[in-house]
N, C-alpha and C positions, 0 to 999 in steps of 0.2 A: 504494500500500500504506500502511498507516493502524497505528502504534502506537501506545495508548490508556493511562495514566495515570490517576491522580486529579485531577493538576490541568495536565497536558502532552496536547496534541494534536500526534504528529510526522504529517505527511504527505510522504513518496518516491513520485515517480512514476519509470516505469522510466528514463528520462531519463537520472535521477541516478546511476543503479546504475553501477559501473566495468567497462562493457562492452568496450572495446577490447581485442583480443586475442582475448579471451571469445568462448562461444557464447553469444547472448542469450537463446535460452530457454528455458537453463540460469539464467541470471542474475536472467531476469524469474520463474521459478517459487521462486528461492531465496528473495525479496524476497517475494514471496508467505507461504512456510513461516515468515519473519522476522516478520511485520504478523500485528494483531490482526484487523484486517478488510481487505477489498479494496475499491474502488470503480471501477468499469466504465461508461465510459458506452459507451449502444447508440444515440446517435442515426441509426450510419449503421452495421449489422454489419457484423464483417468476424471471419475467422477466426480471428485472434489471438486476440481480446478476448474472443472466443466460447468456445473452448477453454480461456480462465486465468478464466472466470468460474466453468466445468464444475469445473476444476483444485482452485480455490478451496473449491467446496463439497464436494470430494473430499475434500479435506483436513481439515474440520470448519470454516472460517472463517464468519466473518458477511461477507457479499456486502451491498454498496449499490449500486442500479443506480439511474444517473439517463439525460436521455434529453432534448436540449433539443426546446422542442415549435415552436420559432421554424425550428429546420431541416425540408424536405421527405424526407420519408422516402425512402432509398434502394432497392436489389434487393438481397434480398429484404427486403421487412417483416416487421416483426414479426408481425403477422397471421396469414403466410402459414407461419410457421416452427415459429411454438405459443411451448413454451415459456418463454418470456420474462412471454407477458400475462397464465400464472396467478403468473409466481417473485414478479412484484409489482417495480415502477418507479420513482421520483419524476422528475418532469416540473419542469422550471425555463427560463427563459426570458434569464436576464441572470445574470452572474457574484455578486451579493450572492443573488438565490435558491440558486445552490449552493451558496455560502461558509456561508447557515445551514442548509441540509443537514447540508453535512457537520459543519457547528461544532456542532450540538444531535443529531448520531445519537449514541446513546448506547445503543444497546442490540446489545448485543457478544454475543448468544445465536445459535449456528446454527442451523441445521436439523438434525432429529433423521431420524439416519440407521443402521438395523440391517445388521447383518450377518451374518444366517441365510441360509445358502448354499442355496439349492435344488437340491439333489443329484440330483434326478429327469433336471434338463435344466438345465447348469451354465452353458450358453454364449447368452449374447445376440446376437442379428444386429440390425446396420442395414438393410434391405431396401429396392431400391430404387422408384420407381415401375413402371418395366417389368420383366418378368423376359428379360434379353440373354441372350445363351448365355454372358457373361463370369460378369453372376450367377448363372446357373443352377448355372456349376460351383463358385462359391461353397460353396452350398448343398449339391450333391452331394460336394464334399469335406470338409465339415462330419458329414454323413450318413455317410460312407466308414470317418470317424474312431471313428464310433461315440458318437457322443455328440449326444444330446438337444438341441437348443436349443429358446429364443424368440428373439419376431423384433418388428420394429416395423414393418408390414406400412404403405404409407401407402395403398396399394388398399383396405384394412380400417380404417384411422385416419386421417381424414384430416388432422390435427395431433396433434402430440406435446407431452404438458403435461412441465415439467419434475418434479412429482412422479412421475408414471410410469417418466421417464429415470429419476430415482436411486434408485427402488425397483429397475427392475429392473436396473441395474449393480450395484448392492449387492446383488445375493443370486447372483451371477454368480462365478462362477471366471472367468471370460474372455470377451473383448468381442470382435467382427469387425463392423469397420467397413471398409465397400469405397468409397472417393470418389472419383464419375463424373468421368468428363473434362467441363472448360466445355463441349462442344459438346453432348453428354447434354439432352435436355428435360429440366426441374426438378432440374438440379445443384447450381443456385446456393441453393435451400431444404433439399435433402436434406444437402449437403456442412455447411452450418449446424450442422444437425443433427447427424449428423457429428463436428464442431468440439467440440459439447459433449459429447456422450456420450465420445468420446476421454478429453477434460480429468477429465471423472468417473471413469473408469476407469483413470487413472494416478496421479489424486487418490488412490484409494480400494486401488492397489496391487495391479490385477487383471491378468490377461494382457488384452493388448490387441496385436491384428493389427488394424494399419492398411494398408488394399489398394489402393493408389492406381491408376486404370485412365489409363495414358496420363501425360504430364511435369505433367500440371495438375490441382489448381488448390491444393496446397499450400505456402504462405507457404515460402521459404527457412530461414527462422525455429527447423521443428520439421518439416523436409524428413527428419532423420535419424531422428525415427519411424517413419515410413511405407515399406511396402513397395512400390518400384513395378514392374506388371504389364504389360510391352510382350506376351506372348506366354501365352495361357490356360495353358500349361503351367508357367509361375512361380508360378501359385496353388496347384499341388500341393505345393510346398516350404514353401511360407508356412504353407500349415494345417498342414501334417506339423510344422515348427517351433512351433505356436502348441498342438498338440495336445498336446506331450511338457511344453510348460509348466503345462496342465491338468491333466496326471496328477499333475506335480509338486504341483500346488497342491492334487490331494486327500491327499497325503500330507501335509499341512501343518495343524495345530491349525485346527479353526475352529468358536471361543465365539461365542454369541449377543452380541454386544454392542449396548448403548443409551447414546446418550449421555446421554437424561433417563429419567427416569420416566414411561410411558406411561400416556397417560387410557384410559377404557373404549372409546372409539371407534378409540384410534389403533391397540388391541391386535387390535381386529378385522378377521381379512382374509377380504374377500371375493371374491377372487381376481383373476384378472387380467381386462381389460375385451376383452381379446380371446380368441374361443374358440378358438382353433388354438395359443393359449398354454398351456391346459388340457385337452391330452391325453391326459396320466398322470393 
């Protein structure tokens, strides 16, 4: 985490933070809310760093990712996961390449992110590759509640860019995120995924049902997020509890806001890239 001055560069990495005792990601998200900007490196994902990078720009901060290019990329890549390879990276290869990174980033502007709630269909899904019968009752409890969603289909998408993610958590009253057991085909990309859209969605102060299937694969870390599902009938409590938060939150003010001035392109929407998102 990065505090920015006129003429002071402090840099805390979470290390430093007075964790003992403490939960730590309570501590590493404080230390975030504390800094001007965050700095993440992605050489080898993992779902900490994935979720407080989401977290970060939930929150309005400037994100630096760097990513050294001397390491072999890990499971999953970047590639395979989206994301990351439109949010934009800097690559370094030895410690004085990152030292002026971060010694000459200087521009402390976020991303501009609204917050016009789509009232139509308030709720976003993570969707997984297959549709299990765990998912399906996802879905049909979602349906049950009476409320509208979108979804991140990867049968229809087969990468998620992160402007997509935070367009569509910002205009979301509440997020269901279901993360597959490691034994799941394409856990370890979806669950990524996952990671972030979470982090955005607690950044940004949305409900968020996190449905874990099975003891794996969430970090101890931010374990008490997450609901988890040993029995399809645990998922009927989850959405009934995530539903009465969405009611809550349409009873709750909600102003357009921007944090800049939009250009003539940025005002323009032409809706969402998938057509099962555009059904009202």
């Amino acid at each position: 985490h990065i505090t920015k001055s006129c003429s002071e560069l402090r840099i805390e990495t979470w290390k430093a933070l007075d964790i003992p005792g403490q939960f730590i990601s309570e501590k590493v998200l404080e230390g975030i809310d504390s800094s001007d900007f965050l700095i993440a490196d992605i050489t080898v994902l993992n779902f900490n760093v994935t979720y407080e990078i989401g977290y970060a720009i939930g929150r309005g901060k400037r994100v630096l990712l760097t990513k050294n290019k001397s390491i072999q990329e890990g499971t999953p890549a970047i590639r395979e996961v989206g994301i990351f390879d439109t949010l934009g990276y800097r690559e370094y290869q030895n410690s004085n390449e990152l030292s002026d990174f971060i010694k000459y980033a200087n521009n402390l502007s976020s991303l501009n992110i609204k917050s016009k709630i789509n009232i139509k269909s308030p709720v976003y899904l993570l969707e997984g590759l297959h549709k299990t019968d765990w998912a399906t009752r996802i879905v049909s409890r979602i349906k049950k509640a009476r409320y509208a969603y979108r979804s991140f289909d990867p049968n229809e998408q087969p990468r998620l860019s992160a402007s997509d993610a935070i367009n569509q958590v910002s205009q979301s009253h509440g997020v269901v995120i279901p993360l597959l057991s490691i034994s799941a085909v394409g856990s370890d990309v979806h669950n990524m995924r996952g990671a972030f859209i979470a982090g955005l969605a607690n950044g940004m102060n949305k409900a968020v049902c996190i449905i874990q299937h099975e003891d794996n694969p969430v970090p101890l870390d931010y374990r008490d997020f997450v609901c988890v599902s040993h029995h399809p009938k645990d998922i009927d409590d989850f959405i009934a509890d995530f539903a009465s938060r969405i009611a809550e939150a349409f009873q709750q003010d909600s102003n357009i806001i921007s944090t800049k001035d939009d250009t003539l392109l940025q005002s323009i929407d032409l809706g969402a890239t998938s057509a099962e998102n555009e059904m009202k």
